[in-house]
PLY file of the C-alpha trace (Angstrom):
ply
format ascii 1.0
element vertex 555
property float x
property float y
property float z
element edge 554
property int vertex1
property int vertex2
end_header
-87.38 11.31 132.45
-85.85 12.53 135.75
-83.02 10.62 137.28
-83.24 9.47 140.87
-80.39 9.82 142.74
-79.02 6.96 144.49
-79.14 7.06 148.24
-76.36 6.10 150.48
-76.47 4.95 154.19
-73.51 3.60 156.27
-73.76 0.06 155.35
-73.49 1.08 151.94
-70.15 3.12 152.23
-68.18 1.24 154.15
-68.84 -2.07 151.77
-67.62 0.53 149.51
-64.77 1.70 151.42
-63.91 -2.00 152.08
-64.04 -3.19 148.27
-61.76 -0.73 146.96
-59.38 0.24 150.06
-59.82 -2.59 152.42
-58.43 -1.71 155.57
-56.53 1.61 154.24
-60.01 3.58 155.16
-61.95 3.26 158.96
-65.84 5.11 158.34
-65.73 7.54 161.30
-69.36 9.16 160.84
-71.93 9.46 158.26
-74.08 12.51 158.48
-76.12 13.62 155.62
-76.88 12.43 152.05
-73.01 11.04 150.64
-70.83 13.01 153.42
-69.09 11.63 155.79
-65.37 11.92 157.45
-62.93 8.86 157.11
-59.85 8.64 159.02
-56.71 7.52 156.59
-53.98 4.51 157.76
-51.86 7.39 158.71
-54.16 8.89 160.80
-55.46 11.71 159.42
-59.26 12.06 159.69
-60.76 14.52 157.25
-64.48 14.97 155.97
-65.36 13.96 152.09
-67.72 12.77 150.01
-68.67 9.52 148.12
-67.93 10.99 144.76
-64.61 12.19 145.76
-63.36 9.12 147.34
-65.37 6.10 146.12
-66.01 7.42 142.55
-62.88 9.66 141.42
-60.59 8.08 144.36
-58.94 11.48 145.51
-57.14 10.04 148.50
-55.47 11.36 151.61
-54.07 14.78 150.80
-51.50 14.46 153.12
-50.02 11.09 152.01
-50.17 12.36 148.39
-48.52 15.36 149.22
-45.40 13.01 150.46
-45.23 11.26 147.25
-44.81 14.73 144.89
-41.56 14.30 143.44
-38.66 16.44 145.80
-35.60 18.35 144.23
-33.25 15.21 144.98
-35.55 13.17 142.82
-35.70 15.69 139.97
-32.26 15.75 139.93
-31.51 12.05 139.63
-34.35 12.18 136.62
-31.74 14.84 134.75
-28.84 13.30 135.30
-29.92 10.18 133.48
-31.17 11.94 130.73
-28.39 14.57 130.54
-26.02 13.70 132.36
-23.61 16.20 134.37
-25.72 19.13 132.09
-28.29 20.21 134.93
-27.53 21.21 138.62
-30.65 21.90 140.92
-30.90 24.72 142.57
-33.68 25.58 143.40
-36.64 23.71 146.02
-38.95 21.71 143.17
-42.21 21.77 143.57
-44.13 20.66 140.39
-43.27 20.51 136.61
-44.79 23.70 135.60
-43.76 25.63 138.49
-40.05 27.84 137.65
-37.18 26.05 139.49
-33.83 27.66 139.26
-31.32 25.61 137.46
-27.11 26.10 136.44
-26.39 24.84 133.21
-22.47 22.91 134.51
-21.36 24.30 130.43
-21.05 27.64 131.31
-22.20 28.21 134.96
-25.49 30.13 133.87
-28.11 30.30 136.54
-31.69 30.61 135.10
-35.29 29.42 136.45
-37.28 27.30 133.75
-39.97 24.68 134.04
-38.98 21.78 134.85
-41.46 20.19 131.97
-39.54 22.40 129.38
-36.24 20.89 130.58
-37.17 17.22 130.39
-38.27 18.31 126.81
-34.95 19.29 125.64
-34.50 22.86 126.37
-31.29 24.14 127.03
-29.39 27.05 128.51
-31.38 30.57 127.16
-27.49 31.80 127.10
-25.84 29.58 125.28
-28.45 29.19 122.80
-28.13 33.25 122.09
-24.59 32.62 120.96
-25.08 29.87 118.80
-27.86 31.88 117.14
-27.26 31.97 113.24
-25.55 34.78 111.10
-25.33 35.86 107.39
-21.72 34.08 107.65
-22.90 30.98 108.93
-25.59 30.24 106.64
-23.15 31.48 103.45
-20.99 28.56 105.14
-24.44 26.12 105.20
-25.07 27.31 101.20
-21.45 26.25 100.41
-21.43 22.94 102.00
-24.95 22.09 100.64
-24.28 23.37 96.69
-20.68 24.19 96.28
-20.63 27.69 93.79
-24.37 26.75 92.69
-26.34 28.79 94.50
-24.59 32.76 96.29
-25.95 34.17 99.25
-26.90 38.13 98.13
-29.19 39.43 100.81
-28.73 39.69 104.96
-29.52 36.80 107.16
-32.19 37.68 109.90
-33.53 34.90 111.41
-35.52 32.09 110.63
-38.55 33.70 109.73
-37.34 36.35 107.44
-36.58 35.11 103.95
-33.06 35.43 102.10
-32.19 36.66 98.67
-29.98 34.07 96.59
-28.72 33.69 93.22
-28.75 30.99 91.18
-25.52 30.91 89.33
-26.33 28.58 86.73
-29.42 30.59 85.52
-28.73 34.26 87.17
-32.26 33.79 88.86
-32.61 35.52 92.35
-35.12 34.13 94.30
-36.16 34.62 98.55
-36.08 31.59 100.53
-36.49 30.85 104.12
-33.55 29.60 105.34
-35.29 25.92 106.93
-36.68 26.15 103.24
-33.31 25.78 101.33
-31.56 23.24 103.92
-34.76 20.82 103.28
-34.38 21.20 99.56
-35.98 24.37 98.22
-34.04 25.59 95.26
-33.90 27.55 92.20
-38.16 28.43 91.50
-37.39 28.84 87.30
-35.35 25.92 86.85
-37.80 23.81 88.96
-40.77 24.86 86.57
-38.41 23.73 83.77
-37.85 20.85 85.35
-41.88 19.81 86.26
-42.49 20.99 82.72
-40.34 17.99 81.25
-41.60 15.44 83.76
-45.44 16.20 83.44
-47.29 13.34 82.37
-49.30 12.95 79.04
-51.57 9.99 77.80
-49.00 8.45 76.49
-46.90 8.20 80.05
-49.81 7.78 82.35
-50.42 4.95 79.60
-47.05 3.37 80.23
-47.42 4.19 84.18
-50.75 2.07 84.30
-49.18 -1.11 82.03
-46.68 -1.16 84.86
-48.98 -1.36 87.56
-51.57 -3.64 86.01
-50.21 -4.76 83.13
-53.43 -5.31 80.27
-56.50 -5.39 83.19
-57.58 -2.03 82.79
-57.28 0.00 79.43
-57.63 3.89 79.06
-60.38 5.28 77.14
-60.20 8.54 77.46
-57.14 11.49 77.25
-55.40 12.14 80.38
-55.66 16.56 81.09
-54.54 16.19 85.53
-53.91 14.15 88.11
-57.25 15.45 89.32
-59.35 14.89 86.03
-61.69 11.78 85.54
-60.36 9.02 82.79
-62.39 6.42 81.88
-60.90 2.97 82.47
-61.93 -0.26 80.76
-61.79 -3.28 83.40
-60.92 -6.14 80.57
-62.24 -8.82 83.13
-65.27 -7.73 83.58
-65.92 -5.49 79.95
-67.39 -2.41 82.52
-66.14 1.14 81.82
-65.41 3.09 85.58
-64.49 7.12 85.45
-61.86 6.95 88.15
-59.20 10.03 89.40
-55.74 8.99 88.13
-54.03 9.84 91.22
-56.70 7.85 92.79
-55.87 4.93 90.67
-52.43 5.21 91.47
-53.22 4.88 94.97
-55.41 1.64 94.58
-58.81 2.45 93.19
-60.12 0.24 90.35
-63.43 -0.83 88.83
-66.09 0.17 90.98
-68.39 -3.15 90.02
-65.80 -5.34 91.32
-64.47 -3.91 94.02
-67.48 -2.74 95.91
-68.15 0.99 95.37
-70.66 0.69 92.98
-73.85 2.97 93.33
-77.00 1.29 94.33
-79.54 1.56 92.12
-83.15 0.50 91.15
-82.07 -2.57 89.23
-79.61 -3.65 91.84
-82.36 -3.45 94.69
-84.78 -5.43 92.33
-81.91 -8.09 92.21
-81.02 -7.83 95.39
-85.31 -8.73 96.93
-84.93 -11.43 94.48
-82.07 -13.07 95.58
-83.18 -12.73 99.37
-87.01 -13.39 98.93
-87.10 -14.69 95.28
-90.64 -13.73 93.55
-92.48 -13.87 97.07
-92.05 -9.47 97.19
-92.66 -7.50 93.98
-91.37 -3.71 94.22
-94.11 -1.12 92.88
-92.45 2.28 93.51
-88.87 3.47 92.33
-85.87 2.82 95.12
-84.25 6.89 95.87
-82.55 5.73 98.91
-81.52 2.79 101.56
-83.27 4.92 103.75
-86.10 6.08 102.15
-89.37 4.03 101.95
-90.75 1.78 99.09
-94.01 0.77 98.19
-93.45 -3.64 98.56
-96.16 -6.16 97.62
-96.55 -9.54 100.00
-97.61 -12.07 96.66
-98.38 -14.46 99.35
-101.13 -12.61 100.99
-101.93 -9.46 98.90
-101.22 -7.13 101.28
-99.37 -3.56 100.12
-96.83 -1.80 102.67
-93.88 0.47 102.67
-90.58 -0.19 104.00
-87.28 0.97 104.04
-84.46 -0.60 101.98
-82.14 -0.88 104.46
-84.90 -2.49 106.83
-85.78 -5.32 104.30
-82.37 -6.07 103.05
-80.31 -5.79 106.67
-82.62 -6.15 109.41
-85.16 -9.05 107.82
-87.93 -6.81 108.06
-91.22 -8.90 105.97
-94.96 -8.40 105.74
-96.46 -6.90 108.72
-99.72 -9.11 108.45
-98.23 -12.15 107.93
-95.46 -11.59 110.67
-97.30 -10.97 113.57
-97.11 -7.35 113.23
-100.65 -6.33 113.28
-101.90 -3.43 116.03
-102.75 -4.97 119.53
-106.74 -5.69 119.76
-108.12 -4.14 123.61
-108.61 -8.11 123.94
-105.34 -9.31 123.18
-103.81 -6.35 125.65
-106.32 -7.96 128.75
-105.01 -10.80 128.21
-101.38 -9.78 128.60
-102.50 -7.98 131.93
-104.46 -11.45 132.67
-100.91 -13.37 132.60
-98.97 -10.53 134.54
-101.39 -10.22 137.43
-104.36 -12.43 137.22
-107.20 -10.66 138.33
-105.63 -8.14 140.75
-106.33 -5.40 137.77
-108.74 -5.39 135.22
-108.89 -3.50 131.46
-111.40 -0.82 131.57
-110.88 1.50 128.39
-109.55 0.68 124.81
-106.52 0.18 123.46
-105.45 2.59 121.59
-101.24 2.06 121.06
-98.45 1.45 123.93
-98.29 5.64 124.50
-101.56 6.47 125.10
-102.74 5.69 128.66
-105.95 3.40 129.28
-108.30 3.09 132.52
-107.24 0.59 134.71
-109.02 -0.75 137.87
-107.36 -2.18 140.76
-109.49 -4.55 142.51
-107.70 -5.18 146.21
-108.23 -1.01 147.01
-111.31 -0.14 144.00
-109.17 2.29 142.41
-109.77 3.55 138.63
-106.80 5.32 136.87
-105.52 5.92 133.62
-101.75 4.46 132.92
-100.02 3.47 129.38
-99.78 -0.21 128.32
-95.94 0.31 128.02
-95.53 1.89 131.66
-98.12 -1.34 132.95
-96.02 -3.91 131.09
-92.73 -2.64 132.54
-94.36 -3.30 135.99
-95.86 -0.06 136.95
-98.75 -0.56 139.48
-101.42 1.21 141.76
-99.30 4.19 143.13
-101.94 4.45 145.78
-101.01 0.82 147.27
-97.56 0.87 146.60
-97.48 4.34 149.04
-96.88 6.62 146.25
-100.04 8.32 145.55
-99.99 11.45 143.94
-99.89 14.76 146.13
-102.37 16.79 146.84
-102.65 20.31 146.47
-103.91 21.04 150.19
-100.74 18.47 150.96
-98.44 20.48 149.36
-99.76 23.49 151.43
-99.19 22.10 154.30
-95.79 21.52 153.70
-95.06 24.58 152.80
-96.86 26.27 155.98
-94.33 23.89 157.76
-91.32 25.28 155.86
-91.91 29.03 156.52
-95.85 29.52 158.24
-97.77 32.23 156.86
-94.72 34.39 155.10
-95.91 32.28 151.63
-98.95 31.23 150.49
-100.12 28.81 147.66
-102.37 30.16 145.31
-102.21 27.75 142.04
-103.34 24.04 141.82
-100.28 21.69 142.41
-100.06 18.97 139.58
-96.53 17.35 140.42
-93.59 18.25 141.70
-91.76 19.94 138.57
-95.03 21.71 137.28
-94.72 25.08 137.88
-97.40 26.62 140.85
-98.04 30.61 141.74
-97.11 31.08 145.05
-97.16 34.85 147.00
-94.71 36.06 149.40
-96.91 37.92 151.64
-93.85 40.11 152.71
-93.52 41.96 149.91
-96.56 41.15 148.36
-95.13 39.82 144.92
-97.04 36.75 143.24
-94.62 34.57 141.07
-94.48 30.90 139.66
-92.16 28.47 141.29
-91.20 24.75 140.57
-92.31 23.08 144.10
-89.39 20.81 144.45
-87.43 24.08 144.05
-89.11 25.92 147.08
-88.86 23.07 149.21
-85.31 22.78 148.47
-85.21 26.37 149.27
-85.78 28.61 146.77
-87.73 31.83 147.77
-89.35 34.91 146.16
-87.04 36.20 143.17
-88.06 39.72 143.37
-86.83 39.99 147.63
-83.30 38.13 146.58
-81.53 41.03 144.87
-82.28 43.15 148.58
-80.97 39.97 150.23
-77.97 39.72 148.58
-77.55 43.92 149.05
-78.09 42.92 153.09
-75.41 40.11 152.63
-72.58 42.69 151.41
-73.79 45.13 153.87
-73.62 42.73 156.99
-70.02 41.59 155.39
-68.16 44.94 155.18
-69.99 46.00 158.77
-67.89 43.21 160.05
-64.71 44.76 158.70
-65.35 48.36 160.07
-65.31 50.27 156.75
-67.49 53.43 156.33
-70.35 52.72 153.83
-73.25 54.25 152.55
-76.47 52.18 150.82
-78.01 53.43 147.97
-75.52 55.44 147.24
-76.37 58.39 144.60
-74.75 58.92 141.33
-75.35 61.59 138.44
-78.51 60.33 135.86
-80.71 59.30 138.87
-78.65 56.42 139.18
-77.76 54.38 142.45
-75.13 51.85 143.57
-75.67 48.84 145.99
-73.15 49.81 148.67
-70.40 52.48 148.59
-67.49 51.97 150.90
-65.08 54.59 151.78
-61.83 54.89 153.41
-61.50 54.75 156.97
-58.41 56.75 157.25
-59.55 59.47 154.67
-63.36 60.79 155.39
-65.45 60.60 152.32
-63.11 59.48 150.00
-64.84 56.31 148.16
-62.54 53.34 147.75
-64.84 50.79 145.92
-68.61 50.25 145.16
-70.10 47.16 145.08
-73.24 46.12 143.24
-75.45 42.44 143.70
-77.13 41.90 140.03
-80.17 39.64 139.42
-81.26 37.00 137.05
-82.86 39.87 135.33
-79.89 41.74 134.67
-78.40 39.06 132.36
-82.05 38.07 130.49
-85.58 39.16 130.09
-87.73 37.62 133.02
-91.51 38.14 132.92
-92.32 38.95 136.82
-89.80 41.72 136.08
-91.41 43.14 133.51
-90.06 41.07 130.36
-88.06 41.61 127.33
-88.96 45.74 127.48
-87.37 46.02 131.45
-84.30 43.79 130.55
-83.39 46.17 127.63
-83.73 49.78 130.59
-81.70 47.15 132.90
-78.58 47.13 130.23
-78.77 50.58 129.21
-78.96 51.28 133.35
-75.82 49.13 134.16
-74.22 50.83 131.15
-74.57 53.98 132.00
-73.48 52.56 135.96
-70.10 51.14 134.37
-69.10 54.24 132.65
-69.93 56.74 134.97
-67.74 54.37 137.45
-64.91 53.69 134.75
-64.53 57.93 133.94
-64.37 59.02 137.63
-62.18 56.49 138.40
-64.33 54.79 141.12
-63.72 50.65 141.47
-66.76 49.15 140.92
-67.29 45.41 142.05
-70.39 43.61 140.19
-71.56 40.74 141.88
-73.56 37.92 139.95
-76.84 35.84 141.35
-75.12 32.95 141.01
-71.65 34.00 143.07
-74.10 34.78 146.02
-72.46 32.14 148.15
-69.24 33.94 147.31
-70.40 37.29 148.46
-67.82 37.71 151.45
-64.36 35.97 149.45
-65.27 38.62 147.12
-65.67 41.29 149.93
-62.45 40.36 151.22
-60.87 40.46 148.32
-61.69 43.92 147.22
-60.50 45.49 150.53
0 1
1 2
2 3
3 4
4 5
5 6
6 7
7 8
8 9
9 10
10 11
11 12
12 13
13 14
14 15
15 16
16 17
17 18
18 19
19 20
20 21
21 22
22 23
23 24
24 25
25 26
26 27
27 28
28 29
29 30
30 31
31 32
32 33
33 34
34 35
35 36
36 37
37 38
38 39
39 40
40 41
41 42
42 43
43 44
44 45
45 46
46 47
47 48
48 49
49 50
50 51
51 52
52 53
53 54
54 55
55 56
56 57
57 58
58 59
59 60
60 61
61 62
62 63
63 64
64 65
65 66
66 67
67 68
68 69
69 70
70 71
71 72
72 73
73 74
74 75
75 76
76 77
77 78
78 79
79 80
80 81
81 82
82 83
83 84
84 85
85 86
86 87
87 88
88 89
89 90
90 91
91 92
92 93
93 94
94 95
95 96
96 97
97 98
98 99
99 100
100 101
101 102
102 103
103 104
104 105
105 106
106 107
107 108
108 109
109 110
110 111
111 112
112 113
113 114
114 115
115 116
116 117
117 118
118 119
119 120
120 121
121 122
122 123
123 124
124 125
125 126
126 127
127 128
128 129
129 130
130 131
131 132
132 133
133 134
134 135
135 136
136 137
137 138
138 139
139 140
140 141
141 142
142 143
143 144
144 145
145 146
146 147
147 148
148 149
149 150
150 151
151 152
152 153
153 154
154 155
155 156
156 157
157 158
158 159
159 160
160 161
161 162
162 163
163 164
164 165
165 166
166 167
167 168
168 169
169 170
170 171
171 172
172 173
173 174
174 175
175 176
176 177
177 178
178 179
179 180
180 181
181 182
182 183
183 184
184 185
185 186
186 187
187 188
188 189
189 190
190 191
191 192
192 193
193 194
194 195
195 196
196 197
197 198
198 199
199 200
200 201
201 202
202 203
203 204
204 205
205 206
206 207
207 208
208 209
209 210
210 211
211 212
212 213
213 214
214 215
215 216
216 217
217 218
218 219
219 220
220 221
221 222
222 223
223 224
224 225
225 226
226 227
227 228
228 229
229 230
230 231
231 232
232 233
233 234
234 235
235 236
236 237
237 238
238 239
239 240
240 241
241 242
242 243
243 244
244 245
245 246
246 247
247 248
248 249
249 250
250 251
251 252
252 253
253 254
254 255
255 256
256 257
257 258
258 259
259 260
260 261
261 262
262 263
263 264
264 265
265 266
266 267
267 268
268 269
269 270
270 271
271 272
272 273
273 274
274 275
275 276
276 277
277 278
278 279
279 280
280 281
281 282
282 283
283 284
284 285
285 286
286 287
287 288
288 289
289 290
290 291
291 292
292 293
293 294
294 295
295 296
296 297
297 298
298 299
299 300
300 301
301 302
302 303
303 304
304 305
305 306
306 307
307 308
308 309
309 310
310 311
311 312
312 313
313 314
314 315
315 316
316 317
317 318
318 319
319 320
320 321
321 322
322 323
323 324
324 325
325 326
326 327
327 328
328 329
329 330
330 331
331 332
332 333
333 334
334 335
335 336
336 337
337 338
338 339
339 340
340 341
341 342
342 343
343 344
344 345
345 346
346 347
347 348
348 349
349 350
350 351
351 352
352 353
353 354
354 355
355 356
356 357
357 358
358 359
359 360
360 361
361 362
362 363
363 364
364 365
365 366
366 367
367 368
368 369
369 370
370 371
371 372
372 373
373 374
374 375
375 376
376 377
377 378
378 379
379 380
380 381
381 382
382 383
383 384
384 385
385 386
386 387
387 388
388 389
389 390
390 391
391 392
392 393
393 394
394 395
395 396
396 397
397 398
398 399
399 400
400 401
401 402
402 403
403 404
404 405
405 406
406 407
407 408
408 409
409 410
410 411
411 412
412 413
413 414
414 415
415 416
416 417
417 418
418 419
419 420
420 421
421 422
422 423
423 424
424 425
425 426
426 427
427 428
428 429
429 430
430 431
431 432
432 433
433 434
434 435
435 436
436 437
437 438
438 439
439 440
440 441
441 442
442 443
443 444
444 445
445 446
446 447
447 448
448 449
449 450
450 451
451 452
452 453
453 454
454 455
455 456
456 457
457 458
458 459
459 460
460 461
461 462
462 463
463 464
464 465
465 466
466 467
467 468
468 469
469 470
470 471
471 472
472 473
473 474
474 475
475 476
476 477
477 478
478 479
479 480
480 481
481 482
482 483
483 484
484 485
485 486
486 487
487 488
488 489
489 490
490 491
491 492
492 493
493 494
494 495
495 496
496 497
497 498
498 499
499 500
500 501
501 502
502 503
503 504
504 505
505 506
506 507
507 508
508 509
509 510
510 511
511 512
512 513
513 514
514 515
515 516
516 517
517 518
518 519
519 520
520 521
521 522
522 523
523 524
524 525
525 526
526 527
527 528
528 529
529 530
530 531
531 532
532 533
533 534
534 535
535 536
536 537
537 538
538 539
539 540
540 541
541 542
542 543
543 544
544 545
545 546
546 547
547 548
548 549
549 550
550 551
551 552
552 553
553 554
């Protein structure tokens, strides 16, 4: 359904204004849709809009501009968090523009972001010199494992790994260097090591007495940590495969601590215990969400429902709750309490989504409408001033908008229903949404010329040379060539407007078939452009209000 914007008129924005700002805000003017200009407390009156200062609350740019943080600020920031480490020398301006900086250590003078800084960088100078060396991290080995372990290979950086020796077992081994200060050692010894520490049955037996003393029994042989065992809950007498790293973690027996799988008994048990033997079951249960064939004992009547709707939401017998479809009688009388007999019930009921006839006695008017849209408090559109437009209505306001340059040719049904339309200009017939063309938008096949005429009008306005049209090898053309003023016919930089159908098939311009000639065309465009070194500008349909920044740009 299409939203409808909410309108705003004076009253309306300054209550606005006044509810968030008070008297911080005076409403100047108010001149079209949610525009206006404002003047600040500090006197500055600028124009905005009611999404930029009521919604996001983007204030005064001048006032915020006077509360960015200033150099003498930043400073007194630094100087609490590193005290006499940091001079300012630079202007600051925000915290990820470069400000130039002396580290007081060793006098260095370097710009760095002032972010960076608060984060705990430090002088680029210093840090080079305390940058690590074979000899230091021999020293690091040493203090970490005395003689243990001997540093063979060259110490690169960080990244790179080492070769060491592992005097105890001769094994040489590469290791990063972050590696071996967090505890990476000897690979051969550590396998020996996990070999005589990996658990059997017998010690995954002893680990579980510890946790849980004689509740749970193993009944199966332990191969991984990964690797289902079978665990006998004593309490209960219910066998539950469970991981074992799992069950170190917490998991137990699955029928007394929740996870059990639903199944066909359990849903038989669980009707019974919420409806006792007033609902019999007469199909297999798959899923909570898939539907069952129930019986109503009370009543006889069969119907499917879904688990999850019988057990959670309540949901019983259609015919004996009140469930039954609407009767054409019991739906007049619904409209009978809403409006008395201002309307009365003409066709059947069908279902709330199918419209009915409807007569409307003050004004005699039949028309269909759905029982959901009536009940909600939809009425005659006719006497409520919203009748339906007409298609000689619509014509008219189009003649208004442009006289005889378009005319309609199609049946108008609403306005987002497409209607053919022909712009007698150029002759070209196409189908347009009419709340588009009344908003303004015009023939498709004359708006790749009218952008051309935009760039033209542009670069007349900066006195270049140009030439339209302008001829390339392969019976190609570009948009506009412009050439250098000071230099006679030597081309400084082309300029081309593309269409919706150069980025996807459109049917008025001949489809899927055109679109693929288009590519190869602006292919063969780009590289002619890109091997004789000519600077070729492409301007999308949808930067068309950009045509002249990009203009200016370029030259």
């Amino acid at each position: 359904m299409k939203k409808t914007r909410l309108k705003h008129t004076k009253e309306s924005i300054k209550k606005a204004l006044w509810d968030l700002y008070q008297d911080e805000y005076i409403l100047i003017s108010f001149y079209s849709g949610s525009n206006f200009i404002v003047r600040h407390q500090c006197d500055h009156e600028y124009p905005t809009c009611y999404d930029t200062l009521i919604r996001k609350r983007c204030k005064c740019k001048i006032c915020s501009n006077l509360q960015k943080k200033t150099s003498v600020q930043f400073q007194q920031e630094l100087d609490e968090l590193f005290p006499g480490m940091y001079r300012v020398i630079g202007e600051y301006q925000s915290s990820r523009k470069p400000l130039l900086m002396e580290w007081t250590v060793c006098k260095h003078q370097h710009s760095s972001l002032p972010i960076t800084i608060l984060k705990g960088a430090k002088c680029p100078q210093c840090s080079n010199k305390d940058k690590k060396d074979t000899a230091r991290f021999i020293q690091e080995v040493q203090e970490l494992e005395g003689d243990g372990y001997r540093v063979i290979g060259e110490y690169v950086n960080t990244h790179i790994p080492v070769m060491l020796r592992h005097n105890t077992c001769e094994t040489e081994f590469p290791a990063l260097r972050k590696e071996f200060i967090k505890g990476k050692r000897c690979p051969m010894c550590s396998k020996k090591k996990a070999k005589r520490t990996r658990w059997n049955t017998d010690t995954f037996t002893k680990k579980i007495q510890q946790l849980v003393g004689n509740e749970y029994i193993i009944q199966s042989p332990y191969v991984d940590s990964k690797t289902h065992i079978d665990f006998l809950h004593v309490e209960c007498g219910r066998r539950s495969p469970i991981i074992p790293s799992k069950f170190l973690k917490g998991n137990r027996c699955r029928y007394c601590f929740g996870s059990l799988r639903i199944d066909h008994e359990w849903f038989l048990q669980k009707v019974k215990s919420l409806a006792g033997n007033e609902y019999h079951v007469l199909s297999n249960y798959q899923s909570m969400h898939t539907p069952v064939q129930m019986k109503h004992v009370v009543c006889g009547h069969h119907y499917t429902v879904k688990p999850n709707n019988f057990i959670r939401m309540n949901t019983r017998c259609p015919e004996c709750a009140g469930n039954q479809k609407k009767t054409t009688e019991e739906f007049k009388k619904e409209v009978y309490n809403l409006v008395g007999e201002e309307y009365k019930v003409l066709g059947e009921y069908l279902n709330t989504d199918i419209p009915i006839e409807i007569k409307h006695h003050p004004c005699g008017r039949i028309y269909p409408i759905t029982p959901a849209n009536f009940l909600r408090g939809r009425r005659c559109a006719q006497c409520q001033g919203k009748a339906a437009k007409t298609t000689e209505m619509f014509r008219n306001e189009v003649f208004d908008l442009v006289g005889e340059e378009y005319v309609v040719l199609g049946n108008y049904v609403d306005a987002d229903t497409h209607i053919k339309i022909q712009h007698m200009a150029c002759g070209y017939p196409y189908d347009v949404v009419p709340y588009s063309f009344l908003s303004g938008a015009r023939c498709p096949a004359c708006k790749e010329f009218k952008g051309q005429r935009r760039i033209v009008n542009h670069i007349k306005t900066r006195n270049f040379p140009y030439e339209v049209e302008f001829k390339i090898p392969g019976a190609l053309r570009l948009d506009v060539a412009v050439f250098d003023p000071k230099h006679s016919g030597k081309l400084l930089v082309a300029f081309e407007f593309q269409g919706e159908q150069h980025y996807k098939p459109i049917s008025y311009f001949g489809g899927r078939e055109k679109f693929q000639r288009q590519i190869r065309s602006d292919q063969k465009k780009r590289k002619y452009c890109m091997e004789n070194g000519i600077y070729l500008i492409i301007i999308p349909h949808w930067n068309y209000d950009q045509i002249e920044k990009i203009i200016d740009k370029h030259l």
